[in-house]
C-alpha positions in Angstrom: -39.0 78.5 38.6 -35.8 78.9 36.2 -34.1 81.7 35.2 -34.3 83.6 38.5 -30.9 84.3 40.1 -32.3 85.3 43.4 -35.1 84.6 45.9 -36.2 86.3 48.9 -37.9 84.1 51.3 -39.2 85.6 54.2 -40.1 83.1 57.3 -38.0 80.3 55.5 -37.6 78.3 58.8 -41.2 77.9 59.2 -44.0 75.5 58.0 -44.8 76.7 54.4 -41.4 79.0 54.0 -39.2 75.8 54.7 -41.5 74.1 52.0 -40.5 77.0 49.7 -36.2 76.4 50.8 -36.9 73.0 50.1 -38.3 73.3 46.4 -35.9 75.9 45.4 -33.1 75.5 46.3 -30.7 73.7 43.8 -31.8 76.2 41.0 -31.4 79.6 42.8 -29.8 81.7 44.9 -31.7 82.0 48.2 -32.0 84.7 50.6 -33.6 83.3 53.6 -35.2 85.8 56.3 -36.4 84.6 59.7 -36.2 85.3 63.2 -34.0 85.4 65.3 -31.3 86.4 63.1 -33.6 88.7 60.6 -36.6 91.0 62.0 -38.9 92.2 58.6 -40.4 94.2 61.2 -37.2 96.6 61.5 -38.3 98.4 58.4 -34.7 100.4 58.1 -33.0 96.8 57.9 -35.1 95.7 55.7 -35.0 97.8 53.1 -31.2 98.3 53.4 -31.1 94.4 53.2 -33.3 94.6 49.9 -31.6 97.3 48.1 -28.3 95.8 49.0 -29.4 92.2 47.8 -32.0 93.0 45.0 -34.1 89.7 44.6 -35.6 89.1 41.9 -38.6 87.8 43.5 -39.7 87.9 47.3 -41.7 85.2 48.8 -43.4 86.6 51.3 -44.4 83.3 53.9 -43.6 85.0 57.6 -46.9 84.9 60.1 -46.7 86.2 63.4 
């Protein structure tokens, strides 16, 4: 995945999200999202964190 300067993954501390971290990132800039630090579920933070940040792509790999 080159030529992407940002990447949103959500759940990045878990099974397949840590996969993700792991496979990209020494090419991109990573965002990584997980609890306890980052609740998706807080809808106002969320989208003030992805208007502020602007990823190019999101990788959505959270489970509940």
């Amino acid at each position: 995945m080159k030529g992407y300067s940002s990447i949103c993954i959500t759940g990045s501390k878990g099974m397949l999200g840590s996969q993700f971290v792991r496979m990209l990132y020494t090419n991109n800039r990573l965002l990584q999202i997980d609890l306890p630090d980052y609740d998706i579920t807080n809808r106002v933070w969320l989208y003030g964190f992805l208007l502020d940040k602007k990823p190019d792509i999101i990788i959505h790999c959270a489970a509940y």
